[in-house]
Structures are given as C-alpha cells and as structure tokens.
C-alpha positions, 0 to 999 in steps of 0.5 A: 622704689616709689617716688613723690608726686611733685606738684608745680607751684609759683612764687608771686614776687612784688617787683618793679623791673626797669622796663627801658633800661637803656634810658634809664641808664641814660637818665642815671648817668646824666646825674653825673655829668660825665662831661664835666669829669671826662674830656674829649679824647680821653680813654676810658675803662669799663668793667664787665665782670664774670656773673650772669647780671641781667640786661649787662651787654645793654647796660655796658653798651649804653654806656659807651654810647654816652661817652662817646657822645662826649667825645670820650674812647672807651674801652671794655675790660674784663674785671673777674679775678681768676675765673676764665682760667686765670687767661686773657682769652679765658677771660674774654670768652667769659663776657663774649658769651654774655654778649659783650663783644667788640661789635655789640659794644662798639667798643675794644675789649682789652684783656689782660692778665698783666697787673700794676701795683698803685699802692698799699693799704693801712694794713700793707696790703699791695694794691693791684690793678689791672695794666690797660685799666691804669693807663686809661685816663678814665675808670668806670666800674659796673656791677651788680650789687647783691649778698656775698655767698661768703660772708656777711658785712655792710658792703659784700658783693658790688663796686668795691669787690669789683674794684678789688678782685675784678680789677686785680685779676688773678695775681690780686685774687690770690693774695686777697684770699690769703688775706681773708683769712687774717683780716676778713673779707671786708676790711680787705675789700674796703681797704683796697677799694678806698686806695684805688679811689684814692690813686686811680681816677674812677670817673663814677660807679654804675650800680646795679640791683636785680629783684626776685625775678632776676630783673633789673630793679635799681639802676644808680650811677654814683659819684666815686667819693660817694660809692663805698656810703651808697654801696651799703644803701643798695646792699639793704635793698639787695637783701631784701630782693634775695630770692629764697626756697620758703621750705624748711626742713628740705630731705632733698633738694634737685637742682638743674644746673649750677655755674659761675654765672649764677652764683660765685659758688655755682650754688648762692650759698645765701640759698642752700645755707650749706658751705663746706669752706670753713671761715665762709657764713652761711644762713642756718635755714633751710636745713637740706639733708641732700643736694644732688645738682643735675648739670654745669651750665654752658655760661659757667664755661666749665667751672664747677667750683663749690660742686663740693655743696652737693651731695650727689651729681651726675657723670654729665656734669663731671665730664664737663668740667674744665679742671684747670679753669676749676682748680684756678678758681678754687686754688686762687680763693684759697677753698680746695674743698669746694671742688672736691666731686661727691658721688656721681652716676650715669643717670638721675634715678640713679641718683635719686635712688641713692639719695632717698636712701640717705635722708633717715627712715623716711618712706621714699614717696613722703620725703619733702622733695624741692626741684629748682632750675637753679639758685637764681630763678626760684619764681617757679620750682616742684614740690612733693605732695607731702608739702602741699599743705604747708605751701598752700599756707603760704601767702605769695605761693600759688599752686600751679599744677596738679600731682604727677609722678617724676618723668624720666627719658629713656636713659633714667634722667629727669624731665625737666621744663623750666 
C-alpha cells in the first residue's frame, strides 16, 4: 500500500509565558495578604490535582514556602477524584510523578480516601470533602483553569471542579456523576462548590492559565468570595488559549500518546470533536473519519480511560493498561463506553493499513493525513502532502520541513521525533 508523504509544519502562537514563576507566584499571593487570614501554627491544606499542569511542583512548592513565611504548616493533599485507582497510594503516585513529593515540597503529603459530609445543597445533593482537608484550619486550592472535555458552561474545569470532584475523591466523584446526568455538570459543581465556600474555610484560590504552548499564562490568586465571578473571567481567556488542529475535514488523525495528564479524557475532547459518551458536548469541527492513537503515556500511570474515541490502537498500548485504575475511572463517571478497546494490532503499518481502508474511496497516498504528539502540544504536528496548499494559506503556519515518506523500524512502527 502506498502512503502520504508528510511534510512538518509549525504553528506560531502568540503567547506571553510567565518567565519567573515563582515571583509570580510570590507577587500574586502577596495580593492576598495570607497573614491576615492565617495565623501562626495554623495547618493548611493544599490541592494538587491529577493533570499534567505546567510549572505545578514549582507552583505548589512556592506556595508553601509563603506560608511558611507566616509561620503557617502546610500540607499537600491530593485533590482528583477516583483516578489513581480510587487508592491513598494510587493517588499519591499520581503527584509524585509530577514531582510533587514530601521533599520537593517540604511539606507532608497527606492521602486519603476517607470523606466527611459538611453539607447539602439547595438540591439535596450531600457535600463531601476530603477528611485531612476538613480538619485543617486552612484550605488553599490550586488548579488550572481550562475548557471541560465534557460540557460547555460559564465556569467548566477549574477551582470550583476541584473543590467539588478533587476534594470529594471518589465517594463524591461517583455520586456527582449520577447527578450529572439529572442536573447537569454545572449546577452541580457550583452548588457543591458555594456550600464549601460556605462551611470550610478556603483561605484563597491560585488560578492557573496555560497558553497554546502549553505554558504558564495567568497565574492569579483569588479572595474565596470572589473565586466562582473570577473563575468565569479566566474560562473566556482560557478558551481563547485552546489549542486547535486547524484542518478540516481530517481522513486520519495519528496521535502518539493519550493519558490522563493530558486530558481528562486521555484525548481533549474540545480537540478531536469526537465523544462516545452521549450526554457530553463536543465541538462539531473538525470531522475526523479515524483516530488511531499510538501509545498510553507513562504520566497516565495506566488509565486509558476514553481509549473508546479512538478508532484504532495498538497492542503496546492495551498491554499498558491498568484495568482497575481504568474501569474505576469510567465506572465512577458514570461512562462504560469510554473504555470500550477498538481494533488493535501488533504494529503501526498494521494499523495504518487498516485505517486508510476505512475512510472512503480515497487513494491511499492522497488522504489528509494529521500526525500529533498529543492533544495538548499542537505547536509542531505532520501533515500529508495533499494538505500543503491549504497549510500554506494559513496565516500562523510555517512550513518547516520538505516531503518524506512515513519511516517505520524494523518491527513496522512509526518513527516519530516530537
């Protein structure tokens, strides 16, 4: 069978990284005056959630060197729902390999599973919180704040998700879910959310904002009456930083690695347009005929949850995964069909093979063929030779390479260099 030449090509972004993110850091929680909200020997919660967020061990450090400028003890806790198997130490590895450990932080880390109810919402709906959080004297939580891969609202993934999901581990997680489906995500979220504010005492919020680049834009820290107004701020920005595939339609769309550090759903939803999970919204373009992703990255610790987007994969990537890690993740959000496994085979041509006989009555060396690292980094990506004029069309593209033919190893897989 015959393939595209693919040709490399960039996508100039205009961002404005954070270059010193600890003063930044530094500079925002300032703003706040912690010393006028936590005293001296008060203990002090932090979050640190499940996702790959840019400069996060850096971040989450900095800020308990500022408090311990105050004379304040913090303590980092692990904020993710059921991912890590739904496990104290699951959870634990999970920031570890994100370099937030007990010695990079100075800090303990304290994970648990163990929940206490601290209220109930307007709609009944039983508010949990994790149980070393509810005994601090102090809560601060972190996240990044970005579009949800599932649904579309004025506040999506952010401080308020983490306090409702993160902080609720998996015995929130799975109620929530099932609650989803009644009331939709963001009453939910915003309701759980406002109690907490209500009853626990967050110290501030520390938002986060990463550009195309997958860098640090926004660093804001942010008064707690103030963290569900300010949240919907950010999401506008945010959206306007989401990195996209600017091709449409897509035959074939290659994809190196998927993993929960990079999406929720291994794959951002927000970028493939594609779901399987009926109630979740999706964007309609661009319209991919196949996805066929390569690999499970190492970070994902074995989650392959939403491997059910793809159309094709590979054995490596099954033999990877975790399945209880998996089905807790999919089982807990209430999604059995994200983790349903497509076809898979032994080698990538093999797979290529099958794809390119599945888009149509399409000559295989002219079909619009996309190859990305993963959904989060789309600086740099391949496209096929029959694309080139659209690309060069396209004001923030730069053509970066000539036209070569797919390179394989010896065992039929792809060469990739990203």
């Amino acid at each position: 069978m015959k393939y595209p030449s693919m040709v490399r090509i960039k996508q100039n972004f205009n961002t404005n990284s954070i270059l010193d993110i600890p003063e930044r850091v530094r500079f925002e929680i300032a703003k706040i005056k912690p010393h006028e909200i936590i005293a001296p020997g008060n203990s002090v919660a932090i979050t640190a959630g499940s996702r790959g967020i840019a400069n996060i061990a850096t971040i989450l450090a900095e800020v308990v060197s500022e408090l311990k400028k105050i004379g304040a003890k913090p303590f980092i806790v692990p904020a993710m729902g059921s991912h890590g198997g739904a496990t104290d130490a699951g959870q634990k590895k999970i920031i570890e390999h994100y370099g937030i450990t007990e010695a990079a932080m100075d800090a303990p880390i304290k994970s648990s599973m163990e929940v206490v109810q601290i209220g109930t919402t307007s709609d009944g709906v039983p508010v949990l919180m994790d149980k070393n959080a509810s005994q601090a004297d102090h809560i601060i939580v972190v996240n990044r704040v970005k579009p949800h891969t599932d649904f579309k609202a004025e506040i999506e993934s952010g401080l308020v998700k983490i306090m409702a999901i993160g902080l609720g581990k998996q015995k929130a997680a799975d109620h929530y879910h099932n609650v989803f489906m009644r009331l939709g995500h963001y009453q939910v979220l915003t309701s759980v959310a406002r109690e907490i504010i209500k009853q626990c005492p967050i110290a501030f919020g520390l938002a986060l904002v990463e550009n195309q680049k997958d860098e640090t834009e926004i660093i804001q820290a942010i008064p707690a009456t103030k963290i569900e107004e300010t949240e919907r701020e950010l999401l506008i920005k945010a959206k306007d930083f989401l990195p996209r595939i600017p091709f449409d339609p897509i035959d074939i769309l290659i994809v190196d690695e998927m993993g929960k550090d990079i999406s929720g759903t291994g794959m951002d939803q927000n970028v493939i347009a594609r779901t399987v999970i009926p109630y979740h919204q999706v964007p309609t373009k661009p319209k991919i005929t196949r996805i066929f992703i390569r690999d499970l990255s190492p970070g994902s610790e074995g989650n392959a949850t939403a491997i059910g987007n793809a159309d094709f994969t590979t054995k490596r990537l099954v033999d990877k995964i975790d399945r209880h890690a998996t089905y807790m993740n999919a089982i807990t959000s209430s999604c059995p069909e994200a983790v349903r496994i497509p076809p898979y085979y032994d080698s990538d041509r093999e797979v290529i093979e099958a794809a390119l006989k599945t888009i149509g009555d399409i000559e295989p060396e002219k079909a619009r063929i996309v190859h990305i690292l993963n959904t989060l980094k789309l600086e740099k990506m391949l496209i096929s030779e029959v694309m080139l004029p659209e690309a060069e069309q396209i004001d923030n593209i730069s053509i970066t390479g000539s036209a070569n033919q797919m390179k394989f190893d010896a065992t039929g897989n792809l060469i990739s260099d990203f």
